[in-house]
C-alpha positions, 0 to 999 in steps of 0.5 A: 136826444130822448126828451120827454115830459119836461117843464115849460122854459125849464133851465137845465144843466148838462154836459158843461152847457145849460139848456132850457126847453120852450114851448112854440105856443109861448113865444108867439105874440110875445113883445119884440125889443131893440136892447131895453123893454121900452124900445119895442119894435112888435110881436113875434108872429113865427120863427123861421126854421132850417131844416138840417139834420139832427133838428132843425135850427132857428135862423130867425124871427119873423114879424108881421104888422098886417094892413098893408105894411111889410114883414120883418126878419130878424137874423137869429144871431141878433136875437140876445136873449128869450125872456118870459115878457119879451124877446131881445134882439139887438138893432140892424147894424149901420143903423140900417132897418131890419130887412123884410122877410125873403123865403129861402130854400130849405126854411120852415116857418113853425106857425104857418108851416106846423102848428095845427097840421094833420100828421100822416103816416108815410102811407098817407094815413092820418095819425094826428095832429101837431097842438105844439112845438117843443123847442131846446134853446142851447149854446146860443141856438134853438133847435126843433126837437119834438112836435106835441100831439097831446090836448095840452098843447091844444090849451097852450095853443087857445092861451090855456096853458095853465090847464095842464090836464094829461100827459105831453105827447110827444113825436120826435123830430127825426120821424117827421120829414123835412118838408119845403115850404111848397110841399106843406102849402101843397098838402096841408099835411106832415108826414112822419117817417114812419111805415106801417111796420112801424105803426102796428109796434105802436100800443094797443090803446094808441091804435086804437085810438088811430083805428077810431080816427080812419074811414073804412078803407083805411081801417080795415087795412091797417087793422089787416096788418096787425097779427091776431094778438095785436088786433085782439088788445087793439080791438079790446081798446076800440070804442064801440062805433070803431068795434062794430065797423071793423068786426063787420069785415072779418073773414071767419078764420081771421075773427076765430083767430083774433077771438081765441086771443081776447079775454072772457071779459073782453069778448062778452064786452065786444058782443054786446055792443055788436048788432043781433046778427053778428053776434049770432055768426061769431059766437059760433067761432068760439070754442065751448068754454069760451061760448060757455062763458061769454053766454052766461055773461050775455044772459044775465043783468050782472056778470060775476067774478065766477064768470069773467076770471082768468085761470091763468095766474100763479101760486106757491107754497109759503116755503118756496124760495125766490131763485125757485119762485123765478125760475118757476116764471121762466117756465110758466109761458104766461103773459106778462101781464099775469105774473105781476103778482105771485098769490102764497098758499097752503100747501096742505089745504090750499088756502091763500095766505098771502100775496108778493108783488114781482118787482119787490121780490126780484129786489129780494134775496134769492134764498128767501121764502115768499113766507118771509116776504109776502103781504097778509091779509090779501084784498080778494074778491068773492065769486059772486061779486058784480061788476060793480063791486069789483069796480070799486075795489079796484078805484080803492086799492089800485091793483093790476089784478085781485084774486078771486075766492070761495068761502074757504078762501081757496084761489079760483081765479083773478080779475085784471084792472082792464077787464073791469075799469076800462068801460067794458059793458057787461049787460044785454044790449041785443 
């Protein structure tokens, strides 16, 4: 089971069987009522968990009154129903008082034993932090099916869980390891199933951010396990503390090799946040196109598009067809990230006529000519454009890259989104 990103106690239809998502946060406090709303016997404090494979499954709810007077356990199979004011439950049977609560092995309670403990990987490095709990209610049960780690779950936990400002977060259940309730009081932490195989496959922003989060031992280890082109995109998203800390540890070989992975632009924003003397050690590990380029960045107040473009896109003459234009690709060896737009010129002056965007043309007849289906005019960029100006052709038309142009409108380069949006600082800061 995949679920991610649904709506907070949606109901849903699948299988035959209807299913409804909830988040941990919203049940907590909410009224507990014997058959009718007006027979109310509390609130609910937590829900107690089995764990069991695939997900954990409610075995009931637990109530507590606080000054002196004892908890509450209500079987789960007495619970009737989740409504979004109360939860119903039916009474104790034989006219009996439902029984206090008695811990059992095996059990978890979500609030005491999750909610607001630090992840950790199986290496016992920290990764984050359980905000939320994201629970499927389903054939009379509720199972346990993801932890949310996102800022959202966070304002659900505070009671503002109207501000849904980003995107849900979401760690399934089968990578956290069932945990005893001594194992958690213990370590105040959760472990995730997961090794540091596992982890350098994570992205290169999530990393990062991971990256940002360890002390120094910690990071620097596992920066040691990424391979040169994870650690180049890795260190590219780092902020500028985490940047400084892990480059002032890099053997010059392995720096040489992560350096000849990054971007111009990348490079010159990781120099100018690093102090004078590195900068002076690990220019030098640079090739002479690269030294050449990042220099000219370093030296002047604004950077240009001349100075910060990658050569490494792909153009075609209006008359080349699809099948040709894709078997082209196959054979280029560029990254992905640079073939998201195939750039159309003239064959006889080498003017740029217009732009395809991949996904429409892999949708597109292969006996087509990129003449057929491209865009015209092309939003492009001039090689002595700033940084700024770049910027905000980016903010309004939304492009992965743009095309960079002379005064004849000959292609000379392309500027991607990440180089110029994501913060890097291009000025002199030595």
């Amino acid at each position: 089971m995949d679920i991610n990103n649904k709506a907070k106690s949606s109901t849903q239809s699948g299988n035959g069987s209807k299913y409804r998502f909830i988040y941990f946060s919203e049940l907590v406090k909410r009224p507990i009522c014997v058959g009718k709303i007006k027979n109310r016997i509390g609130k609910l404090t937590d829900i107690v968990f089995s764990v069991k494979d695939p997900y954990p499954e409610a075995v009931g709810i637990y109530i507590e009154y606080g000054w002196g007077k004892p908890t509450v356990f209500i079987p789960w199979e007495r619970v009737i129903k989740i409504e979004d004011d109360a939860l119903f439950v039916q009474p104790p049977g034989n006219g009996e008082v439902y029984p206090p609560f008695v811990d059992q092995t095996g059990w978890i309670l979500l609030d005491k034993h999750l909610m607001g403990r630090t992840i950790v990987d199986i290496d016992d490095r920290r990764v984050e932090v359980v905000n939320d709990i994201h629970l499927i209610e389903v054939r009379n049960k509720l199972l346990l099916v993801h932890v949310d780690i996102s800022f959202n779950g966070f304002l659900r936990r505070i009671g503002l869980g109207k501000f849904h400002l980003i995107k849900d977060d979401f760690i399934s259940w089968k990578y956290v390891q069932p945990l005893s309730v001594e194992d958690v009081i213990a370590t105040d932490k959760v472990s995730l199933s997961v090794t540091r195989k596992d982890m350098v496959e994570l992205p290169s922003e999530d990393l990062a951010d991971i990256l940002e989060e360890l002390p120094g031992d910690e990071q620097q280890a596992l920066f040691s396990a990424l391979d040169s082109e994870k650690a180049a995109e890795t260190l590219a998203e780092a902020e500028p503390r985490a940047q400084r800390q892990i480059i002032a540890n890099l053997r010059k070989e392995r720096a040489r090799n992560i350096f000849s992975e990054m971007s111009i632009p990348q490079l010159a924003g990781l120099f100018a946040v690093l102090p004078h003397d590195n900068v002076t050690q690990f220019m030098q590990l640079l090739d002479k196109d690269q030294y050449k380029r990042v220099q000219s960045i370093l030296s002047k107040r604004e950077a240009t598009a001349n100075s910060i473009m990658s050569h490494d896109f792909i153009t075609v003459p209006k008359e080349v067809t699809v099948a040709k234009v894709i078997e082209k690709i196959r054979h280029s060896e560029l990254e992905p990230h640079n073939i998201s737009y195939i750039y159309v010129i003239n064959e006889d002056d080498q003017t740029l006529l217009g732009v395809v965007d991949l996904r429409e043309m892999l949708l597109t007849a292969d006996n087509k000519t990129l003449g057929e289906i491209m865009v015209s005019p092309v939003i492009t960029a001039e090689d002595d454009d700033v940084q700024d100006d770049l910027a905000e052709i980016f903010a309004k038309y939304h492009y992965e890259m743009i095309p960079v142009v002379d005064a004849r409108d000959h292609i000379l380069g392309v500027i991607h989104y990440n180089d110029i949006m994501k913060g890097i600082e291009t000025r002199v800061k030595l």
